[in-house]
C-alpha positions as CSV (number, residue, x, y, z in Angstrom):
1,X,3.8,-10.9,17.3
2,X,6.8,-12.5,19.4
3,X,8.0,-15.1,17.7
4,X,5.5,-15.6,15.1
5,X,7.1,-17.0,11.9
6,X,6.5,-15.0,8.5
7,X,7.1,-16.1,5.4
8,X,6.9,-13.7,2.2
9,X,6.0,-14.5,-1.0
10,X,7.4,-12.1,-3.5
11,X,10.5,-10.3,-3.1
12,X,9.4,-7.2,-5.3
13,X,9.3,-3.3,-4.0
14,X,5.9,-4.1,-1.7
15,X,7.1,-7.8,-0.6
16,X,11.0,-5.9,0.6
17,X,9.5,-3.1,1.5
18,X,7.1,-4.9,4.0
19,X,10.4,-7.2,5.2
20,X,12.5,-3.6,5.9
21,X,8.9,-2.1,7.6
22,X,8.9,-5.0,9.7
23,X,12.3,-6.0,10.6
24,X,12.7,-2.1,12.2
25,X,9.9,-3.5,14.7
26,X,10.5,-4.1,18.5
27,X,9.2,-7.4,17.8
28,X,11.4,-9.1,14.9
29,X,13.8,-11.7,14.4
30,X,15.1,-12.1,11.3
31,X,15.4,-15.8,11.6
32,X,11.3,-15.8,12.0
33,X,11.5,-14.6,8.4
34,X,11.6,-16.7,5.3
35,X,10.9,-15.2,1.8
36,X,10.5,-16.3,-1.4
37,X,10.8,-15.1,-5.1
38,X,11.6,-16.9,-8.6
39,X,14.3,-14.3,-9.6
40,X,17.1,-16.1,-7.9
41,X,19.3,-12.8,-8.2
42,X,17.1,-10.2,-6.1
43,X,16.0,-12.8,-3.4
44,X,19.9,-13.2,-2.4
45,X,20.8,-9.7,-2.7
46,X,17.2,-9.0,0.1
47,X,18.4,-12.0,2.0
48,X,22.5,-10.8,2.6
49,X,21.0,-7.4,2.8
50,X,18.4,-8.3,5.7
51,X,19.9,-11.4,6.9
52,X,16.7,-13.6,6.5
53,X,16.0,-17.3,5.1
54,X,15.0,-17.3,1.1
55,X,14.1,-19.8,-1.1
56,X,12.7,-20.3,-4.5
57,X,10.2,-22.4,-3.3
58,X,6.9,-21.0,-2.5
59,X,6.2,-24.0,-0.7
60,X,9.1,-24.2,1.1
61,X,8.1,-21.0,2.4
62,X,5.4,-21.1,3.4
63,X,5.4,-24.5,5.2
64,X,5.4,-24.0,9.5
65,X,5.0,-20.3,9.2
66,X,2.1,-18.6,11.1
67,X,1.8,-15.3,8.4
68,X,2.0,-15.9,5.0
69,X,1.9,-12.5,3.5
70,X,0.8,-12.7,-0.4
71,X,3.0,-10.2,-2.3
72,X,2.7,-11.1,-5.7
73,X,2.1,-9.4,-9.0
74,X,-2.7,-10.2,-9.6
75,X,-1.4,-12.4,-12.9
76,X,0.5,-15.0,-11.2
77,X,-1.4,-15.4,-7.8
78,X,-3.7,-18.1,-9.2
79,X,-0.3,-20.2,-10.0
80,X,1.5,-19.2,-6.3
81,X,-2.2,-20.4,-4.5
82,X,-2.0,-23.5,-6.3
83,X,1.8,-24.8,-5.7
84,X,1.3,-23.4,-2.2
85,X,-2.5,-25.2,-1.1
86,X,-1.1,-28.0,-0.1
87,X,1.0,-26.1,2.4
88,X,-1.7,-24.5,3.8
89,X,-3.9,-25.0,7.4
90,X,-6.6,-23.0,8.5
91,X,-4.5,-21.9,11.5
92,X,-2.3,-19.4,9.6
93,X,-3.3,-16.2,8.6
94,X,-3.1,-15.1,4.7
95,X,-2.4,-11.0,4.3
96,X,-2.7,-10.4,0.5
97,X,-1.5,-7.0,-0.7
98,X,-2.5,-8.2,-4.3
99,X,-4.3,-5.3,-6.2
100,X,-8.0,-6.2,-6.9
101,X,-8.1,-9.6,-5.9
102,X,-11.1,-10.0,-3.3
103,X,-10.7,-12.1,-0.1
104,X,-13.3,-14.8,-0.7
105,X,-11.6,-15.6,-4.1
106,X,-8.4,-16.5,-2.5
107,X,-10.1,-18.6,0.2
108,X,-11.9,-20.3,-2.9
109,X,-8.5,-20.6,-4.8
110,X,-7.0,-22.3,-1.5
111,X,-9.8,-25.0,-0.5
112,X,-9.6,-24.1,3.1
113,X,-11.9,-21.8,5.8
114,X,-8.8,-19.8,6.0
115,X,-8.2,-16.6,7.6
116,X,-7.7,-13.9,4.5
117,X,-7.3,-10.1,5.6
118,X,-6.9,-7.6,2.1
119,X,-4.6,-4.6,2.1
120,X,-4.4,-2.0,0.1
121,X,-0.7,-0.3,0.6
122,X,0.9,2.5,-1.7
123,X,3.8,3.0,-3.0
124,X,5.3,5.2,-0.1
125,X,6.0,2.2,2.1
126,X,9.0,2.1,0.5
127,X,10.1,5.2,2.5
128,X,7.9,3.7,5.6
129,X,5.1,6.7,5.1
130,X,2.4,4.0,3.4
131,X,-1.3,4.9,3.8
132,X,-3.1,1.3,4.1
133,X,-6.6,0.4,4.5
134,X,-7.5,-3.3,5.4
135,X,-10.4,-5.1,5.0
136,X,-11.0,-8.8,6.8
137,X,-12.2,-11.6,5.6
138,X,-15.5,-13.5,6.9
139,X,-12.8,-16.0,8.5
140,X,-10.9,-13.6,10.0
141,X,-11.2,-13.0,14.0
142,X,-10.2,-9.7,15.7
143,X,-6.8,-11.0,16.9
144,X,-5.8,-11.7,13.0
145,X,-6.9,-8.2,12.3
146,X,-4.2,-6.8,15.1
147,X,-1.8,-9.1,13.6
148,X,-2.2,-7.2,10.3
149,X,-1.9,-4.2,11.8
150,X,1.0,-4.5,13.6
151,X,2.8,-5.2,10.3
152,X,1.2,-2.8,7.8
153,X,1.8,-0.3,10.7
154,X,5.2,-1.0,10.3
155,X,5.4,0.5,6.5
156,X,2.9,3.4,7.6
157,X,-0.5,4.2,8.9
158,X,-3.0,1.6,8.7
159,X,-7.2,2.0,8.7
160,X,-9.8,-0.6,8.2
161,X,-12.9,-0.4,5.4
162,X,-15.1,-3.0,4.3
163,X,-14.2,-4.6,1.3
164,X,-16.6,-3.1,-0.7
165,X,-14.7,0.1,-0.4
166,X,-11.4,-1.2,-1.6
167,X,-11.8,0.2,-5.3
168,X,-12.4,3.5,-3.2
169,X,-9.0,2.9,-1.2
170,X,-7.4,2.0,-4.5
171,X,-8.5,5.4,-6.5
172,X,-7.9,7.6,-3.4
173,X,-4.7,6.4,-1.6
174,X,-3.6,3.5,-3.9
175,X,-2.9,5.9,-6.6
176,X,-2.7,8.8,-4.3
177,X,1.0,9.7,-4.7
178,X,0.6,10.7,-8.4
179,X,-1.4,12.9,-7.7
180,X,1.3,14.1,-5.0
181,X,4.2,13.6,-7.7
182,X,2.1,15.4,-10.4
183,X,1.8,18.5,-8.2
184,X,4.9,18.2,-6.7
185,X,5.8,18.8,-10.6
186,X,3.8,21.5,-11.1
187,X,5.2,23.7,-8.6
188,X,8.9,22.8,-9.6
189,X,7.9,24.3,-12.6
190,X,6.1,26.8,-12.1
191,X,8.9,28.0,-9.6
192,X,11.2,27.9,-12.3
193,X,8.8,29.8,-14.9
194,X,9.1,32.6,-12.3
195,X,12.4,32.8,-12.6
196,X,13.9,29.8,-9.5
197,X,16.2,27.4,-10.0
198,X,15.2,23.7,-11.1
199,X,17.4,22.5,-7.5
200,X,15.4,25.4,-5.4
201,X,12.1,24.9,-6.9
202,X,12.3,21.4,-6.4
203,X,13.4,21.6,-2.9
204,X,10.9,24.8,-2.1
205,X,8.1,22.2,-3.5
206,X,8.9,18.9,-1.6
207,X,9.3,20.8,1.7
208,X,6.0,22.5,1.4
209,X,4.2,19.7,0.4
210,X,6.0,17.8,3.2
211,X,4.8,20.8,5.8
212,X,1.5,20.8,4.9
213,X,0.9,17.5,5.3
214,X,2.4,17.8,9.0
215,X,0.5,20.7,9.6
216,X,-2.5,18.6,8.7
217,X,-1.9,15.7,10.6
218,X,-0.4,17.5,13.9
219,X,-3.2,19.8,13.9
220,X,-6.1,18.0,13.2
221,X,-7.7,20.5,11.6
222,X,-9.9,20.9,8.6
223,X,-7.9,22.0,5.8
224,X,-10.4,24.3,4.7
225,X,-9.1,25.9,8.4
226,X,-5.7,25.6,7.2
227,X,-6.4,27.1,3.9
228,X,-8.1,30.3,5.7
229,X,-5.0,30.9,7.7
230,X,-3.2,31.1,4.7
231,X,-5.3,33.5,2.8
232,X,-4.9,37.2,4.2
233,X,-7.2,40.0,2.9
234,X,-5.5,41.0,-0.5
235,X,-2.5,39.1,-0.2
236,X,-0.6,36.8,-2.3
237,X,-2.7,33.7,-1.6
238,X,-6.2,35.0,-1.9
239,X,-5.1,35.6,-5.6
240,X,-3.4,32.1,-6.2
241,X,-6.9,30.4,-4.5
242,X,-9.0,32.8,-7.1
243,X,-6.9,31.3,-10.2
244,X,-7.2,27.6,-8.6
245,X,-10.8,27.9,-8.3
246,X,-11.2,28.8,-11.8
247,X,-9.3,26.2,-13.2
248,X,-11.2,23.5,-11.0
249,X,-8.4,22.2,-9.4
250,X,-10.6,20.2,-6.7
251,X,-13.0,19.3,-9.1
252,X,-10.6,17.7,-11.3
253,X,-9.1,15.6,-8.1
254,X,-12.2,14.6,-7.0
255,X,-12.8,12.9,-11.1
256,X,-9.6,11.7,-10.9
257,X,-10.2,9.6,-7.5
258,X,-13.6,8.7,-9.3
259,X,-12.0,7.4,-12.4
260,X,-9.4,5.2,-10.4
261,X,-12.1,3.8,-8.3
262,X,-14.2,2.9,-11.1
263,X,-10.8,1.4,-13.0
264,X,-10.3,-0.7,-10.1
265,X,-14.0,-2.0,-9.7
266,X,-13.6,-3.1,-13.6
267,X,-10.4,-4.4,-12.9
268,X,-11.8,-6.6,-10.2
269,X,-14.5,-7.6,-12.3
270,X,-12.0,-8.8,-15.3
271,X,-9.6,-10.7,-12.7
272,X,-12.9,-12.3,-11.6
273,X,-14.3,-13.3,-14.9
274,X,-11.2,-15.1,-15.9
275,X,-10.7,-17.0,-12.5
276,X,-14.5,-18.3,-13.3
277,X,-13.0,-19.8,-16.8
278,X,-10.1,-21.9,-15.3
């Protein structure tokens, strides 16, 4: 990655969030960095606050770097593509984090047998904690696939699917956290039904849901495991897991994550149908 150049289109919570992952790397310059955004206000406030080039141009932007990284909102990509084609050679690497928009259309969309590598981040890169799945397009060589990598890593942890997958990604960990937030919720108030505090409920809640997922990842072990170690004969737990299972508390996680999935896939299928009309 030493001295590659970047440029970023779209200064929005996944296009800063990306720039703050990546400038924390080893490996970045801020210089090497040039992003771009049509609200002239927030792409001067990112630029003091990281000290990298901006411009309102997309094709300014995008002209001599060796990453472009697409971070735009799925309704205005066809319009970016198009004032940016021009820009583009087949020796620089696209990384689109735009929701539902497949790799071959954006290869279509540019005119060129370009490199295109999909990512699916969440919302939590904003705290650095993303989890991202990637999928390559057919242009795409192992070495553009590090490249990725090495700056999704930079926002969180980073695994690669086929695309097929991606609505799968999308309904699991692209809309993960709300299941998180919802019961993060949850507990906060059922803490304070029992009688806690709103401030210690809340702060009970986050760190056990922040424990747990260390205790997951550090160990390695199945949470089913995890969940048995928890449960003593007659205890406390055993009774909470009773009134869980009875109110299908996986179940209903498991048709949420189906619902999402098959959201996405329609999604796809919509953004599809009206790039066929232009």
């Amino acid at each position: 990655m030493d001295r590659k150049r970047i440029a970023v289109i779209g200064a929005g919570n996944m296009g800063g969030a990306l720039l703050k992952g990546m400038l924390r790397m080893p490996w970045a310059r801020p210089e090497l960095f040039t992003v771009s955004d049509k609200d002239g206000k927030r792409l001067s406030a990112l630029g003091k606050q990281l000290k990298v080039k901006t411009t309102e141009s997309n094709r300014k932007a995008v002209r001599g770097a060796d990453i472009v990284i697409l971070a735009v909102k799925p309704q205005v990509l066809d319009s970016v593509l198009e004032e940016i084609r021009g820009e583009l050679d087949e020796g620089q690497v696209l990384v689109s984090v735009v929701a539902g928009v497949r790799t071959e259309r954006i290869s279509s969309s540019v005119k060129k047998k370009m490199s295109v590598i999909r990512a699916m981040p969440n919302i939590s890169a904003l705290v650095g904690e993303s989890a991202t799945a990637i999928s390559p397009g057919k242009h795409s060589s192992r070495t553009d696939v590090k490249t990725a990598r090495e700056i999704l890593e930079s926002v969180g942890t980073v695994v690669e699917v086929q695309e097929y997958l991606m609505d799968a990604v999308t309904g699991l960990s692209g809309s993960g956290p709300m299941y998180v937030f919802l019961i993060a919720e949850g507990l906060s108030d059922a803490g304070v039904k029992v009688g806690l505090s709103r401030e210690t409920a809340s702060a009970l809640a986050i760190q056990t849901l922040l424990g747990s997922a260390k205790m997951l990842k550090e160990t390695n072990m199945h949470p089913a495991t995890l969940k048995d170690l928890v449960t003593s004969p007659g205890g406390t737990s055993i009774a909470a897991l009773h009134s869980l299972e009875k109110s299908g508390l996986k179940a209903m996680l498991i048709d949420a994550v189906e619902a999402a999935t098959k959201r996405s896939a329609e999604l796809g299928k919509h953004s599809d149908s009206s790039d066929d009309k232009h």
